[in-house]
N, C-alpha and C positions, 0 to 999 in steps of 0.2 A: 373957484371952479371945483376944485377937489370936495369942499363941502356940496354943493350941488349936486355933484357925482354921488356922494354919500349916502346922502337925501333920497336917491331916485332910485339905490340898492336896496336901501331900507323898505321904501314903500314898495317896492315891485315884489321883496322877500314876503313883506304882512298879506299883497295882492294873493298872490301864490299858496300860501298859508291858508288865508280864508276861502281861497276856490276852494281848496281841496276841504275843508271842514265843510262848507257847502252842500259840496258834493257826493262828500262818504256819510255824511251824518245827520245832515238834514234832509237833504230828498228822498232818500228813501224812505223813510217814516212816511212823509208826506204825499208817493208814491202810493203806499202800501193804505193809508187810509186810517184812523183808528180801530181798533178791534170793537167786535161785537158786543152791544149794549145789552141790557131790559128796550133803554130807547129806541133800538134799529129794530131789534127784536117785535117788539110789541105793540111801539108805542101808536104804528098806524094799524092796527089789525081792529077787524069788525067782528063784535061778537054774532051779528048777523050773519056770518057766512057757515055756510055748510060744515061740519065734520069733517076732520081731514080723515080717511081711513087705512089699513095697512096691512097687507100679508105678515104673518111672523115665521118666521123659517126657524129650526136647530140643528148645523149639521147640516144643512142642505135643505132638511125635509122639511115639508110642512106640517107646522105645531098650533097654529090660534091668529089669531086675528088682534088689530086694536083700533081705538079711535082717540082720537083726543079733539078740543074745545074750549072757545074761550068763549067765560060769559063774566056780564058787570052785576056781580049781587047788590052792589051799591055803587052811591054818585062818583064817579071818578077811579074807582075800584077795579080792577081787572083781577081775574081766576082762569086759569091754565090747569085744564083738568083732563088727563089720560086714563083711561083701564085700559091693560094686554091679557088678555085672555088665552093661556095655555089651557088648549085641550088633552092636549097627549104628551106632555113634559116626561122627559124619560126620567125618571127620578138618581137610577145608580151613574146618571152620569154629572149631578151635581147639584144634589140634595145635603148639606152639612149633616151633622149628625142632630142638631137639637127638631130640624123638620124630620129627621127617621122615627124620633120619639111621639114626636106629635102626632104623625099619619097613624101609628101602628097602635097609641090609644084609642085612635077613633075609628079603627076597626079597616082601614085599606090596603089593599096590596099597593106593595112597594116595588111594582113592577111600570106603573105608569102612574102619573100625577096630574089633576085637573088641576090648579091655578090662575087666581085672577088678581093683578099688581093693581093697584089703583095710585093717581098721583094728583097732587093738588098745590100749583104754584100760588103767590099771594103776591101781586103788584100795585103796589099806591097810586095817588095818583100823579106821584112824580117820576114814576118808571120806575121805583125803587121796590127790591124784594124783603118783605116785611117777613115773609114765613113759608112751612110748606109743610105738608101730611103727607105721607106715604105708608099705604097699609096693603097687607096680604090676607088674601083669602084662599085656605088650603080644603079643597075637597067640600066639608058641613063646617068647618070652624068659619065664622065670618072675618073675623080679625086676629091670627095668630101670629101676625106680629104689626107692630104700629111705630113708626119713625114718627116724633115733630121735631119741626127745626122752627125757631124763631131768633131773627135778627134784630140785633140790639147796636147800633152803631154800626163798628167792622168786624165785631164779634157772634158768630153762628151758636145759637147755645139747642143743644138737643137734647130728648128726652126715647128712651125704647122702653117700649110696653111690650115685652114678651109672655103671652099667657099670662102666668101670677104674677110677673116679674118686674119690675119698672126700674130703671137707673139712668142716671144722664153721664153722660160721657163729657172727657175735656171738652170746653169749648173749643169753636176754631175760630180764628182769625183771618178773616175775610180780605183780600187783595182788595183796592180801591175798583169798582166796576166788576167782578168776579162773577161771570156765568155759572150758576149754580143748576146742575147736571143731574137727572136720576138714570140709572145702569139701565132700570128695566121699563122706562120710556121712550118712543122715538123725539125725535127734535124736527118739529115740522120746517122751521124758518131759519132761516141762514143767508141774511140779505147786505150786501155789499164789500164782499170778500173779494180781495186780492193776493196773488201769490204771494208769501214771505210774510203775510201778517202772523203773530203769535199772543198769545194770551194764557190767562191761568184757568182752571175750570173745579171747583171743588163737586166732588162728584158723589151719588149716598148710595148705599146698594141696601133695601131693607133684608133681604137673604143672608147677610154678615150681621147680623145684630150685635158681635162683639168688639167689630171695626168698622160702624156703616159710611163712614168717612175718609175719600180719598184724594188727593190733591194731585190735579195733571194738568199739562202741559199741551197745548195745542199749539197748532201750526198750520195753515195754508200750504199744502208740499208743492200742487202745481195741479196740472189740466190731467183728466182723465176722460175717452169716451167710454160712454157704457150702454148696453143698450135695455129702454125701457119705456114699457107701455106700447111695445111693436117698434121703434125707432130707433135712432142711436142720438143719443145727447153728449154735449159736449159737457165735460161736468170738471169743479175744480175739488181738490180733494181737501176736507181735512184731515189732519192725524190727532189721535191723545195719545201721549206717552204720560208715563208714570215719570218722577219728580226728579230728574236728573240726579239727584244727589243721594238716591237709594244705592244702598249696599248689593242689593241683589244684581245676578250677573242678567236679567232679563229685564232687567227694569227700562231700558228703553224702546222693547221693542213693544209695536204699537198695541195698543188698548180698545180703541174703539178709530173709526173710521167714519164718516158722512161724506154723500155722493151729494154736489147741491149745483144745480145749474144757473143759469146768468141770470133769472132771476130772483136768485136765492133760495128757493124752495127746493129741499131737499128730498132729494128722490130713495136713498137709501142709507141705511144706517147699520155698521155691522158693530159688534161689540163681545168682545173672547171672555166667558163668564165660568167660573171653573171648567178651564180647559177647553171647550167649546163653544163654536160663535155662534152667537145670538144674530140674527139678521130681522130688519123690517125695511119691507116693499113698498113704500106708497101707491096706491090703485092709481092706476087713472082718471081722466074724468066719470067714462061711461060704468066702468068697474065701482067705483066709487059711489055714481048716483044708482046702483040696484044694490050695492051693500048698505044705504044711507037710513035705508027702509028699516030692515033688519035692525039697524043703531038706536034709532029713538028711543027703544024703551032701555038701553044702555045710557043712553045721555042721561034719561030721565033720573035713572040710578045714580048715579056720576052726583047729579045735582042737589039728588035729595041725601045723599051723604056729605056734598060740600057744606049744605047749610044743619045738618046734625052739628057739623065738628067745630062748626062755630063756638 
C-alpha cells in the first residue's frame, strides 16, 4: 500500500509539473502565433494590385509623398520597390554633415532639401531575401549615395558607394527568418499579429553611410484605436526598440512604431530619424485612386532603375 501511495505522489507531482510547463511555456508561443515572415509577408501578394500610396509627414507637417510595388521581373521572383519623395525636407534639422558638403557643391541652399529615397527588396522564390538596393537622390545629384546588401547564407554582406567613395562594411549576421527593414520606407503589410509576438528586425538607414546598419527589436505591445481615412480603426501596435544590450541610457526607448489593423495592412508608420519623427499615412481607398494617376510615371521610374541595377 505504502508503495502504491508512493506511485500515485509521484505521478500526480510529474501531472502538476507538466501542466504548469504547458501552460507557462507552451501556449503561449502557440497563442501568440510565429512571428512575421517574407512568407506571410509576401508570399500571397499580387503584383497586379494597385500601388499602395502615402502622405509623409516631418514633425507634424507635411513633406512628400510615397508609393511602393511589387512586381515579378522573373519566374517565381518577386521585387518590393518603394520611392519617398521629400519635397521640403528641412535640412538643419537632420542633414549629417557629408550631405552639407554635397548640397553646397552643387550650388543649393541649405535651408530646405528636395530628396528622393528609392528602395528595392529581392525575394526568391522560396520567400527568401536574396538582396536589396537602396539609393538617394539629392536635389541634381541622381545617386549620392548607394547602399547594396546581398545575402549569403545567414550572412548580410554590404557595400556603400558614396560619391568617389566605395567600402563594405562588417558583415552582419542574420537571425534565422530576420525582417529586413529600411528607416526611410513604409511597411505596407503586417498580416497575422497577435499581442506579445516579438522578433528581430535588421534595419539600413542610407543617410548613415558610416553605420547604415541597425539591429532591433520588435514587439506586439497591444491594441490602439486611431482614427483614419474619416474613421476610427481598431489597430494593434507594433514597437522597434534598439538592442537591449546597448550601453546608451535611451537605447530602449521606441525607434519606429506601425499602426496595422485586423487585417494586417498597415495604416501608419512613425519612425524618430535624427531627433525627429518621420510619419507615413496610408491614403485611402478614394485618396489613393486620384493619387494612383499621378504614380505611374513614378512606378515607371521605380522599374526602369530596378532592371539598370541588375
Amino acid at each position: 500500500m505504502q508503495q502504491r501511495g508512493l506511485n500515485t505522489i509521484v505521478v500526480g507531482f510529474w501531472l502538476t509539473t507538466m501542466t504548469w510547463l504547458v501552460v507557462t511555456k507552451v501556449l503561449p508561443p502557440l497563442e501568440r502565433g510565429e512571428p512575421p515572415n517574407y512568407q506571410t509577408l509576401y508570399g500571397g501578394l499580387d503584383p497586379a494590385a494597385p500601388p499602395v500610396c502615402w502622405d509623409v509627414t516631418w514633425n507634424d507637417q507635411p513633406i512628400g509623398w510615397a508609393v511602393c510595388r511589387a512586381v515579378r521581373p522573373a519566374a517565381g521572383m518577386l521585387e518590393i520597390l518603394s520611392r519617398v519623395h521629400f519635397a521640403r525636407l528641412p535640412l538643419q534639422d537632420m542633414a549629417p554633415v557629408w550631405m552639407r558638403s554635397i548640397l553646397q557643391s552643387a550650388g543649393n541652399s541649405l535651408s530646405r532639401l528636395e530628396m528622393d529615397a528609392f528602395s528595392q527588396l529581392e525575394i526568391d522564390p522560396l520567400n527568401r531575401l536574396t538582396g536589396f538596393r537602396s539609393s538617394i537622390r539629392l536635389a541634381h545629384v541622381p545617386e549620392a549615395i548607394v547602399v547594396h546588401g546581398t545575402v549569403e547564407g545567414t550572412r548580410l554582406k554590404l557595400r556603400v558607394d558614396a560619391g568617389d567613395v566605395s567600402y563594405c562594411p562588417p558583415d552582419i549576421s542574420l537571425p534565422p527568418d530576420a525582417l529586413l527593414g529600411d528607416q526611410l520606407s513604409p511597411q505596407s503589410r503586417m498580416p497575422g499579429l497577435h499581442v506579445g509576438q516579438s522578433w528581430t528586425v535588421p534595419v539600413y538607414n542610407p543617410l548613415q553611410p558610416d553605420s547604415p546598419m541597425e539591429v532591433l527589436q520588435a514587439i506586439v505591445e497591444g491594441h490602439e484605436p486611431i482614427a483614419w481615412d474619416g474613421r476610427g480603426v481598431d489597430t494593434l501596435v507594433v514597437v522597434y526598440r534598439s538592442d537591449p544590450g546597448s550601453a546608451l541610457g535611451t537605447a530602449r526607448l521606441p525607434h519606429s512604431k506601425l499602426w496595422v489593423d485586423p487585417t494586417g495592412t498597415v495604416l501608419r508608420q512613425e519612425t524618430w530619424l535624427f531627433g525627429s519623427r518621420l510619419a507615413f499615412v496610408r491614403l485611402g481607398k478614394a485618396a489613393a485612386t486620384a493619387r494612383r494617376g499621378a504614380a505611374t510615371d513614378v512606378l515607371s521610374e521605380m522599374l526602369q532603375r530596378a532592371a539598370e541595377s541588375q
